[in-house]
Structure formats: C-alpha cells, structure tokens
C-alpha positions in Angstrom: -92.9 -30.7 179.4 -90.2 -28.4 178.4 -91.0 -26.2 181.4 -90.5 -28.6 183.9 -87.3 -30.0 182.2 -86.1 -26.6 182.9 -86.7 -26.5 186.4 -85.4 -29.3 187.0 -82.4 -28.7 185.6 -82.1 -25.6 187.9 -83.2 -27.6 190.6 -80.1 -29.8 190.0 -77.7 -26.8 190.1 -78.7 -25.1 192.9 -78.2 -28.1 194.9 -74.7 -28.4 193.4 -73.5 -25.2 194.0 -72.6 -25.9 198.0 -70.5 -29.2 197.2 -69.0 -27.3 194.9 -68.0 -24.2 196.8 -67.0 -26.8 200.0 -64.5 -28.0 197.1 -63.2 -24.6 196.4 -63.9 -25.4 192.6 -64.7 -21.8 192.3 -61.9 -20.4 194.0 -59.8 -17.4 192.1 -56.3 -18.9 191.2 -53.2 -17.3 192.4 -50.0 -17.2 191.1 -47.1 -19.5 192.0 -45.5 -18.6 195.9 -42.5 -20.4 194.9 -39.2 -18.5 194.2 -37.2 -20.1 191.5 -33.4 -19.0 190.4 -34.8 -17.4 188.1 -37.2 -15.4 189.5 -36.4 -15.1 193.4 -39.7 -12.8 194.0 -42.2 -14.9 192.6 -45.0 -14.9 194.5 -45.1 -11.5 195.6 -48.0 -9.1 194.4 -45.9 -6.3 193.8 -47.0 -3.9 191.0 -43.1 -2.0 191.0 -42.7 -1.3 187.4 -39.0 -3.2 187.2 -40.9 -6.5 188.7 -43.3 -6.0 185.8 -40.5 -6.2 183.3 -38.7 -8.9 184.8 -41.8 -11.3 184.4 -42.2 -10.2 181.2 -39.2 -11.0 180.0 -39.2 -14.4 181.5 -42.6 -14.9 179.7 -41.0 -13.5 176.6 -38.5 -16.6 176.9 -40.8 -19.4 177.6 -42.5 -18.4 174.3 -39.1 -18.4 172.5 -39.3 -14.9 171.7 -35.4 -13.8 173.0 -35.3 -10.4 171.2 -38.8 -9.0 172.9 -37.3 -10.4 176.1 -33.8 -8.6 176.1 -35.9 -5.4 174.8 -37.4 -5.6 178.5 -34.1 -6.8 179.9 -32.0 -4.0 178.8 -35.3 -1.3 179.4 -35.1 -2.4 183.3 -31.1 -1.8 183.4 -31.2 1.3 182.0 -34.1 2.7 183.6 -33.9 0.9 187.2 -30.5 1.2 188.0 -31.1 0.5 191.8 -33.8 -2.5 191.1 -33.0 -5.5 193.1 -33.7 -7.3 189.7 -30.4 -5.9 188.2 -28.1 -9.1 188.9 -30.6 -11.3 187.8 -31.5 -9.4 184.3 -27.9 -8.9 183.5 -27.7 -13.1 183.6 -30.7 -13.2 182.0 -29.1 -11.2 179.0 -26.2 -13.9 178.6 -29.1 -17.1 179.0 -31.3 -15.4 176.5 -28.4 -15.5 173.4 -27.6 -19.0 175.6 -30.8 -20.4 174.7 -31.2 -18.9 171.5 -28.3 -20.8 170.1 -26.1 -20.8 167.0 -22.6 -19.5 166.5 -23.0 -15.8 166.7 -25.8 -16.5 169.8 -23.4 -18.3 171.7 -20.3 -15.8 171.0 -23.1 -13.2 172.2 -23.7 -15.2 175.7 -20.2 -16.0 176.3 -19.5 -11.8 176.3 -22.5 -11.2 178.6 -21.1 -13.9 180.7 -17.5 -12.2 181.3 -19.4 -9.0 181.8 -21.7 -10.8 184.6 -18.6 -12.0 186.4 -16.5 -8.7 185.8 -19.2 -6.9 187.5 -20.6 -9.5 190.1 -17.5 -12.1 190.9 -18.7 -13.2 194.4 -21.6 -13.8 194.1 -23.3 -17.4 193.6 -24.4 -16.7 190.3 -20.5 -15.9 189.3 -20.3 -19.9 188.9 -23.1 -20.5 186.9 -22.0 -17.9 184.8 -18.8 -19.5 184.7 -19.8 -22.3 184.1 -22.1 -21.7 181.1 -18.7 -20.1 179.1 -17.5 -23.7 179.5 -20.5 -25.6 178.3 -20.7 -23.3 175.6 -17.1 -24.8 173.9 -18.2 -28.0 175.3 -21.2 -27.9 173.2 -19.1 -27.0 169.7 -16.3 -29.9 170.2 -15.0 -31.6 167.6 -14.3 -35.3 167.0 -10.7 -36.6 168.0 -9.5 -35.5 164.4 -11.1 -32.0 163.7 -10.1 -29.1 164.8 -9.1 -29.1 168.8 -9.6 -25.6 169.2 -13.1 -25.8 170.8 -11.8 -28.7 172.9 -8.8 -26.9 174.2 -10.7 -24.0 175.3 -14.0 -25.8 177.2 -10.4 -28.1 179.0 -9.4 -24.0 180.5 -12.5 -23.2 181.2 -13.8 -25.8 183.3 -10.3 -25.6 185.2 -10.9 -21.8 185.9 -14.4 -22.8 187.2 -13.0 -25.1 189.1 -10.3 -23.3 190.9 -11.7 -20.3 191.0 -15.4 -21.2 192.4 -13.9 -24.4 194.6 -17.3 -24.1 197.1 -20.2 -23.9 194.0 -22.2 -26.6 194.1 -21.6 -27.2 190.2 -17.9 -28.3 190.7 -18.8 -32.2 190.5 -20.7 -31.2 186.9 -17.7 -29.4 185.9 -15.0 -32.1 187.4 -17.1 -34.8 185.0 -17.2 -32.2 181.8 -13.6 -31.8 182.0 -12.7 -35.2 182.6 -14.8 -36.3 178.9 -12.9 -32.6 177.6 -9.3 -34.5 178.6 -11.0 -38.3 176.9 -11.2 -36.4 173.7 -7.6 -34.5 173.7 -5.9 -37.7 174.9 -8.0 -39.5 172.0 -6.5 -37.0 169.4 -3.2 -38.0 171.1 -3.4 -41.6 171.1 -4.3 -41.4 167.4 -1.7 -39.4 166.2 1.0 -41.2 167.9 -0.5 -44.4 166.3 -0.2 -42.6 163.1 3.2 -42.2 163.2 4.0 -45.8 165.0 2.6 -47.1 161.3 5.3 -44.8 159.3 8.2 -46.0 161.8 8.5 -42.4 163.1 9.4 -43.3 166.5 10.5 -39.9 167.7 7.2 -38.8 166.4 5.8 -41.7 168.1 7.3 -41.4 171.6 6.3 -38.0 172.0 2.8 -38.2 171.3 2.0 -41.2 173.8 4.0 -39.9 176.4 1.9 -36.9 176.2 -0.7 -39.1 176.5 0.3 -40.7 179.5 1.5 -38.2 181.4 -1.3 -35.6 181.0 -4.4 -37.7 180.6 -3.5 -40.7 183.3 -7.6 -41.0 183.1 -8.0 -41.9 179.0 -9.7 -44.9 178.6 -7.0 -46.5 176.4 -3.9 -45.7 178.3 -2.9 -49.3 179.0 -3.1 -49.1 175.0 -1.1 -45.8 175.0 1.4 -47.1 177.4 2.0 -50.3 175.5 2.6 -48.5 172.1 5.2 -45.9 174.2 7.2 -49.2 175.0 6.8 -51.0 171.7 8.6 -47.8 170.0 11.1 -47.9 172.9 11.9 -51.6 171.7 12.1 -50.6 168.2 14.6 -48.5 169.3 16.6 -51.0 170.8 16.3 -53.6 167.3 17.3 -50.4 165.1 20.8 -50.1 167.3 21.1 -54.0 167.4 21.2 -53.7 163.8 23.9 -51.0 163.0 27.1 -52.9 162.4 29.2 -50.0 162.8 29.1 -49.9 166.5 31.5 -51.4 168.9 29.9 -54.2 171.1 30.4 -52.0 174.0 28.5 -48.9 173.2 25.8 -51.1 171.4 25.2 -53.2 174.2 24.9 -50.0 176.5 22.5 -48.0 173.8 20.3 -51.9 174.1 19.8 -51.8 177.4 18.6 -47.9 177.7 16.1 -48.6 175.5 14.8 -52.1 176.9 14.8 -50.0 180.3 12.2 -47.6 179.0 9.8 -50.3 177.1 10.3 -52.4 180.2 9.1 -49.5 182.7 6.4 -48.3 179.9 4.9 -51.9 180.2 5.1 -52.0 183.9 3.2 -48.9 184.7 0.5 -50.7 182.9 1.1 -53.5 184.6 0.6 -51.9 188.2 -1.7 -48.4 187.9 -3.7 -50.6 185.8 -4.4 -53.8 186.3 -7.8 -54.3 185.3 -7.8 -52.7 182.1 -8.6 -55.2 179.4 -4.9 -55.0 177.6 -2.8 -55.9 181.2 -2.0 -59.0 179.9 0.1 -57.9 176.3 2.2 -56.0 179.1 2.7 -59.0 180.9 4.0 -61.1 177.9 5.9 -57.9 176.9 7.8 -57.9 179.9 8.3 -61.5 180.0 10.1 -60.9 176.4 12.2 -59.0 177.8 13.6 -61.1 180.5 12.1 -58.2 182.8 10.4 -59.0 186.2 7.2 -59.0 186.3 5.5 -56.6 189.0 2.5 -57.0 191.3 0.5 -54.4 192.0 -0.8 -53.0 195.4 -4.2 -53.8 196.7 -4.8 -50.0 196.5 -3.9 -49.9 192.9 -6.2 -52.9 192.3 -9.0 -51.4 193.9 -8.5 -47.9 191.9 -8.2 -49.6 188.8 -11.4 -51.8 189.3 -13.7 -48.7 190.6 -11.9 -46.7 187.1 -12.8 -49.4 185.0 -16.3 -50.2 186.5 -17.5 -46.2 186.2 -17.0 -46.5 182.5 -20.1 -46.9 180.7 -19.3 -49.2 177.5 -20.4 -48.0 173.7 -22.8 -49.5 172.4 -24.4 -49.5 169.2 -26.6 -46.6 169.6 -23.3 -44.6 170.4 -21.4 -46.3 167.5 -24.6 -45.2 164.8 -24.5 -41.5 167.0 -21.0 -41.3 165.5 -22.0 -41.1 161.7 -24.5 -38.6 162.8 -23.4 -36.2 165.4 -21.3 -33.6 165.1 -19.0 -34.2 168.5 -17.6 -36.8 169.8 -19.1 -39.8 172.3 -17.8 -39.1 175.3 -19.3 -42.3 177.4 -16.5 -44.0 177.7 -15.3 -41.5 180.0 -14.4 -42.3 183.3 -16.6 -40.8 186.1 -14.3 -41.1 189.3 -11.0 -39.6 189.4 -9.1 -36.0 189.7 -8.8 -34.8 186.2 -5.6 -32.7 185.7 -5.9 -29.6 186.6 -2.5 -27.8 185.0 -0.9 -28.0 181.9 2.3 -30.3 181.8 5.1 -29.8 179.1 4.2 -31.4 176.1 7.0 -33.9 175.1 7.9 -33.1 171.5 9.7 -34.8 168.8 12.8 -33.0 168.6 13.6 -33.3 172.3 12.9 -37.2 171.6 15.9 -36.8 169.2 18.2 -34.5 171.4 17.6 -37.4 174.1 18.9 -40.0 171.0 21.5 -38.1 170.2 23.3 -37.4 173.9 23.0 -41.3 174.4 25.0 -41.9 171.0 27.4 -39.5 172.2 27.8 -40.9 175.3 28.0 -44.5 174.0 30.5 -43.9 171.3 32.8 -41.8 173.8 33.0 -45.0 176.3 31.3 -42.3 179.1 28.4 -43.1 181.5 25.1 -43.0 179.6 22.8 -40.2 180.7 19.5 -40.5 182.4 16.7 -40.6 180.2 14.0 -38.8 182.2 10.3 -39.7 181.1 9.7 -36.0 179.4 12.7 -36.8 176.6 14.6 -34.0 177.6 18.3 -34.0 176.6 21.2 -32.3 178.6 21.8 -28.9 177.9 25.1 -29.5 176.2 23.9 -31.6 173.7 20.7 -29.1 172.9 22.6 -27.3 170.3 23.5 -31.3 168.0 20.1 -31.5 167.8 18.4 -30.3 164.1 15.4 -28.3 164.1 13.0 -30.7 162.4 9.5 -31.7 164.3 9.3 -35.1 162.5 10.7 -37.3 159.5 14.4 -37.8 160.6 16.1 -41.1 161.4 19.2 -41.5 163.3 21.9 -43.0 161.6 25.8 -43.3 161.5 28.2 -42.8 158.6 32.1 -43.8 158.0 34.1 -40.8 158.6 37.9 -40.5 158.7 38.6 -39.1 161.6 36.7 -39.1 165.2 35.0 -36.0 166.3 37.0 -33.2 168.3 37.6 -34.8 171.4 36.6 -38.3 170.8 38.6 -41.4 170.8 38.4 -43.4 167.9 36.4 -46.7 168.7 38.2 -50.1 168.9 36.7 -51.5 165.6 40.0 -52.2 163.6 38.4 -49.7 160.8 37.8 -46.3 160.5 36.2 -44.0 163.5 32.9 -43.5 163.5 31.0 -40.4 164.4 26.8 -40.4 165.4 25.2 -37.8 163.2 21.1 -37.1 162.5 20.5 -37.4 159.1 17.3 -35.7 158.0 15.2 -37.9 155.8 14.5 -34.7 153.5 10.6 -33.3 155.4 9.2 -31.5 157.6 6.4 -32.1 160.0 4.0 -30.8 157.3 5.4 -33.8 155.1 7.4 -31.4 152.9 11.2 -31.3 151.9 12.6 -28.0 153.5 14.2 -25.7 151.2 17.9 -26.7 152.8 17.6 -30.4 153.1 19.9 -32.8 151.5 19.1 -36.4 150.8 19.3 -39.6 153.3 22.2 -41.6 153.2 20.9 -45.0 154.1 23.7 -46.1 155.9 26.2 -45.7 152.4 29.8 -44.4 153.6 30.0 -40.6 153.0 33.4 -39.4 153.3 34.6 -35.7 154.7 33.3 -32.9 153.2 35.5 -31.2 150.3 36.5 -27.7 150.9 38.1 -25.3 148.4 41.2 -24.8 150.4 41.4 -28.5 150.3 41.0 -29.4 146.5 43.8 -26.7 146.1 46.0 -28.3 148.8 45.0 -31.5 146.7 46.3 -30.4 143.1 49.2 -28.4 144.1 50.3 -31.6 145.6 49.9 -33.7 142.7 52.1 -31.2 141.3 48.9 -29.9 138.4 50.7 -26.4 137.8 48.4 -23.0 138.0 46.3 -24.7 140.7 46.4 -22.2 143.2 46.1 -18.4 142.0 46.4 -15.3 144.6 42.7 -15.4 144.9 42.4 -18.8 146.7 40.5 -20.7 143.9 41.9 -22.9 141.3 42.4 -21.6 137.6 41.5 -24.3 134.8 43.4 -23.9 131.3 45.9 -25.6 129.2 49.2 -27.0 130.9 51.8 -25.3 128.0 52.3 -21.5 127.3 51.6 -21.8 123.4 49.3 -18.9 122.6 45.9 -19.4 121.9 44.7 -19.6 117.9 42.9 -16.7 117.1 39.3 -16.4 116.9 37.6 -17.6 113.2 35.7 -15.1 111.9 32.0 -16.9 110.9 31.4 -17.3 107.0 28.9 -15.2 105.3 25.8 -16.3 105.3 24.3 -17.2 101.2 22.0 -14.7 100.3 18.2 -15.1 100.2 16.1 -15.8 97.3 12.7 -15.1 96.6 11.3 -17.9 94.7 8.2 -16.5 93.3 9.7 -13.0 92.1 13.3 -15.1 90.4 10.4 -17.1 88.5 8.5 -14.3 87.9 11.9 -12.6 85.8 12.7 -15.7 84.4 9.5 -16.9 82.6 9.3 -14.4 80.0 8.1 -14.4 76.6 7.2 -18.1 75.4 8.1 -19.8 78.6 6.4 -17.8 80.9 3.1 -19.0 78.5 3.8 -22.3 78.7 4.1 -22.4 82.5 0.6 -20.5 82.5 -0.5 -23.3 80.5 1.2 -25.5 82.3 -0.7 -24.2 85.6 -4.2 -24.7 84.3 -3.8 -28.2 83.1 -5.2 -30.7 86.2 -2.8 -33.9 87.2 -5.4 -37.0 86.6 -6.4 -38.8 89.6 -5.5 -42.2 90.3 -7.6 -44.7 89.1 -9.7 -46.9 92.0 -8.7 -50.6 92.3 -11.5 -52.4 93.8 -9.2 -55.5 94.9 -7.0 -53.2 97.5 -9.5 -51.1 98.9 -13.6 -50.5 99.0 -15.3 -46.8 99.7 -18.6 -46.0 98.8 -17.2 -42.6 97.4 -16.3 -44.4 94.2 -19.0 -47.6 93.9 -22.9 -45.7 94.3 -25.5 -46.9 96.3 -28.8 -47.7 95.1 -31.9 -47.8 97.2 -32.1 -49.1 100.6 -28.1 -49.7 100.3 -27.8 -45.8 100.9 -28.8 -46.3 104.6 -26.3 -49.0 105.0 -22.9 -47.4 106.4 -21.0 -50.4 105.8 
C-alpha cells in the first residue's frame, strides 16, 4: 500500500511540473531594472568594484546600520576618484547622518550638505541638498515662545533654496515650509506685542504688531494683529486727551494723528481682509471713530476667501499634539500665497518714541505736524531727543519756567510748557538702569539747580561768604568771633579687677568667713501647689508615670 502511495505521489508531480514551468514558477529572479534617485544604475549587472560599494552601502542603510554604510561610502571616494558613483555617494554621506538623526547627526548632515553644494552647485541634486539644510532647522523649531533661533534660520534657508534653485521641482515644498516658518515668527510677534498691550506699553506695543503686519501679511491672525496696532494708536489719542497742560490747539492736532493711524490700521483689515473672522470689530472700530467705512474690491474678496479657505482649522488632535510635541502646529498655516522673501526693517520701540516725540514738538511749536510713516521712523532732527531705552518709558509733560530754545511759549495763561520723555526707571530686560531717575507722574518739577545758580541765589539774598574764588559756597558762622578751642577729653577711670581687689581685701578672719560664706547653699523656694502643678515636685505612682499630663 505504501508503494503505490508513493507512485502516485510522483505520478502527481510529474504531471505538474509543465503547468508549472508554462507559469514561469521556477524562473530565477532578477534584480530590480528600475533606476531610482538613489541608485541611478540599478539594474545593470555590472561587477565594477565602486558599483559594488555603492549597493552595499545602500543595503547598509535600509538595515539602519549608517556607520558600516559611510565605511563604504568614504572607501569608494577615496579609492574611485573617477567613479560615476562619486556625486551620488557624497549625498549619500550627508542622508546617512540625515537619517540617523539627533543633534550632533543632524549638525553632521548639514556640513556634508554645504560640502555637496560647494563642490556640485549646478547640478539637480544641489537643491535637494539645499533643501534638506532647511528641513533640518525646520525639524528642531520651537514653539512661538522658545527660543527663535531654529526658526529664524529654517525662514533663510528656505529663501536661499528658493532663490537660488528658482527651476527645482521642490520650490512649491519649500514655498509651503517657509510660509508655516513665517506662521510661527509672526505668532512669537503677535504674542509679544499682546504682552505688552496688557502692561500699557504702547511703544512696546506698536512696534511689535507692526512688525507683524508688515512682514508676515500671511499670519493667520493679522486681522487680530491689525486691530490691536489700532487699539494702541487710540490709546494714544485718550492719553493726549487727558493731559491738561496742552493748549486746545496742539491737543486737538496730536488727537487726530493718532485717530488717523487706528482708523487706517482698522481699515486695512477692513479691505485686504475681509473674510477673516474678526472684519467685523474693525468695522464698529471705525464707525467709533466717525471714520468711513471702506469696501473692498472684488479682487480683494476673492483673495481673502481663497486665504481663508486653504487654512486647515485645529482641531482637537492638534490642540492635545501641543502638550506633547516639541514644535509648534503649523496647520493653520495658509497654503496659497507669496511668502516674503526679504527681510523688512523691524519697527522698534525707540523709533515708536522718536516718532512721539517730533509730533509733540511739532504740536507745541504751532508747526505742521509731521508725517507718521507706517515703519515709526522719526525725522532725523529729532533722532538725537529721543532716550536710548527699548521699552518702559511713558511720555509725559512737566511745568517748566521757561519754553525751550526757540519755542514760543503756548497761549495757556500759565507757565510754558516743554514735551520731555520721562523714563519710567527699566530697561527692556525689566530692570532699573544704573542712571535712571524716578517718574514724575505728571507733578510740576521746576528747572534744574546748578552751583553757579545757588551762588547767584545767596549772594543776592545778601548771605555773606557765599561765593569763595573757587566757585562753590563756603558754610560757617556769619560773625568773625574766633572759634573756642578744642576740650581736651577727660581721663578715663581706671580699671579694676574684681576678683584680685577681693582677693587683697579678705584677709585673715574675713577672707574665712567669705569661704564659709561660699559653701553655705541659698534654700530653694518652697512649691505652692495652688499657683502652679509639675510632676517634678508631686511623684507619680504606677500607671500615673505614663500619663504626661
């Protein structure tokens, strides 16, 4: 029975050997023909010794093992100079610490990178190399209050991919990268100028959103930005309205320059965007204001709408990603639109306060006000009244007796008054400098006392001696009595040693009868139980011992 199980079984094999064959179940497996950027000769049955240690590297990775891999990567550039496989092993080098990852990895890949470029810019693989240095910062950003370093440095890169490689076929990738790089600096922005919009630093304030809004026009929140920048502009405008020092005149005129720029703050928002979700604050804003209301352009409609509809919301996943995740969420980013390509001049707080200071001028010397241009730079002759503080000072006036050099004293029926910046005592770190004096708070400070003045002073109040040939004055008495002489200080009483006086004195009987005197004890006090209870004088018996009380 076995035997012809056996043959059978043959039987059946033999008769499945042709289907299988017609099949081509049995045929010898060849490798991949396709070439792939990585390996551009695949396919080829070459036995060169530099192919060979090109696809063993590229095994090498797949298995994870990088150092074996950049063994054979470095082997074929030193031994093959000539290989066709140099270009590609070089990259390979830079995507080998790439891959690996971690700090030291990545600093690794970004020097191959440079190298790669340095010794290959125009070829294809230039921009990819490019754009790896980029996506290697990208990769160790920060959240919108770390540290912008990272952030600042994947913004340049992706611009130098994008201008210098303008025909790669990786300049839409980079275009979106840079455009959620700029969402997280104008983020950092927007928060800081909030920030200081709570603390009523609107210098502070104004610079940071108009930073904002004129570098990042594509931040998700610049309707938000925008609104802020004019809300500070109107605080402004109730902080002169206040000051009952200025004439009616220049206050009305320092009113209006401020309403100007919170009315053109809200109607930018108003017109290049229209469909964000905050239009309609600028709208009441303006209305406030007694300010027209604009319309915007069909063309500024439809750009807002196509900005506002390539967002992709947060949701709650992205919201729980934040408590986790090292960088920021970048999905609210917006995926149409030309990111900004060049650095524009950062609007800072002491130019804020050079621009507040020329208009005070201006007003309180009855002359034309000057233009406020939307970077807050002041006129050159008025750079110099400016202090050098980046944050924390106020401007306010004080009562002084005379007007400034060449300005006319203001029609108030008091005193002239002269604009000054008074520093409210810290720096941008939040310190008091080493030179700074105390705020004011609006309390009339009069001229400043010099020496040659006090002396003019005395001498004409007719106080004799006031003035000696050194230019100071001399303090003494008003007659020409002589002085008394000097008392000479008494003697001090000699010491006296207790214990050896005593010692010479008890002699004889008395010094026995204070030896006697020393042994004899002082009886203690006797206890009264009515004031006072300690178990040092009543005993304990028995359990009562283990009773504290």
């Amino acid at each position: 029975m076995q035997r012809f199980l056996s043959r059978l079984s043959i039987l059946c094999l033999l008769c499945a050997l042709p289907a299988c064959a017609q099949f081509g179940i049995f045929k010898q497996s060849k490798p991949a023909t396709t070439p792939t950027p990585e390996n551009p000769m695949a396919g080829h049955a070459s036995k060169q010794p530099d192919k060979e240690l090109f696809d063993k590297a590229l095994i090498a990775m797949k298995k994870g093992k990088f150092d074996v891999a950049r063994l054979d990567l470095q082997t074929l550039l030193n031994t093959y100079p000539e290989s066709e496989y140099q270009m590609r092993a070089k990259l390979l080098v830079g995507d080998s610490w790439f891959k690996e990852g971690g700090t030291a990895a990545l600093t690794q890949a970004e020097a191959e990178y440079k190298d790669f470029i340095t010794f290959f810019p125009n070829t294809p693989e230039a921009a990819e190399a490019q754009m790896k240095v980029a996506d290697i910062y990208y990769m160790q950003m920060e959240k919108p209050d770390r540290d912008p370093k990272n952030a600042q440095q994947a913004e340049q890169e992706y611009r130098n991919m994008i201008q210098q490689f303008p025909d790669s076929t990786f300049v839409p990738r980079a275009k979106q990268r840079l455009r959620e790089v700029q969402e997280v600096q104008a983020e950092r922005q927007y928060q800081v100028g909030s920030f200081y919009s709570t603390h009523e630093n609107w210098a502070a304030t104004i610079a940071r959103l108009q930073t904002v809004t004129d570098s990042y026009p594509l931040y998700s929140h610049s309707d938000l930005a925008l609104i802020g920048l004019g809300d500070a502009y109107a605080a402004e405008a109730r902080y002169v309205q206040g000051l009952q020092q200025l004439n009616p005149k220049a206050k009305q005129e320092l009113m209006k320059a401020y309403d100007d720029q919170a009315a053109d703050a809200y109607s930018r928002v108003v017109t290049h965007y229209s469909m964000a979700a905050h239009v309609e604050d600028a709208r009441e804003r303006l209305i406030a204001l007694n300010r027209p209301v604009p319309e915007p352009t069909k063309e500024e409609l439809a750009e807002s709408e196509a900005e506002e509809q390539s967002r992709t919301g947060i949701t709650f996943k992205d919201r729980a990603l934040l408590l986790i995740k090292r960088g920021p969420v970048t999905v609210n980013a917006a995926r149409i639109g030309e990111p900004t390509l060049t650095d524009r001049p950062q609007v800072t707080a002491p130019d804020v306060r050079k621009r507040d200071t020329a208009l005070f001028t201006a007003a309180l010397n009855n002359q034309q006000l000057p233009a406020v241009s939307p970077a807050g730079a002041a006129p050159a002759a008025n750079a110099a009244a400016a202090p050098a503080e980046a944050s924390g000072s106020t401007l306010q006036l004080e009562n002084v007796q005379g007007a400034p050099s060449g300005a006319p004293a203001a029609n108030t029926g008091g005193p002239a008054i002269g604009a000054e910046i008074i520093s409210t005592g810290q720096n941008s770190a939040g310190q008091a400098p080493a030179n700074s004096t105390p705020p004011t708070s609006g309390v009339p400070v009069g001229p400043a006392v010099t020496p040659e003045g006090a002396a003019a002073a005395a001498a004409a109040a007719g106080v004799p001696g006031a003035q000696n040939p050194g230019g100071l004055a001399t303090v003494g008495p008003t007659d020409n009595k002589p002085l008394p002489p000097v008392e000479k200080p008494a003697d001090a009483p000699p010491q006296t040693n207790d214990v050896h006086n005593a010692a010479q004195v008890q002699t004889g009987t008395d010094a026995g009868a204070a030896t006697n005197a020393k042994k004899k004890k002082t009886p203690a006090p006797k206890f009264d139980s009515s004031d006072e209870s300690s178990s040092k004088h009543k005993k304990k018996k028995g359990l009562d011992k283990l009773n504290p009380f």
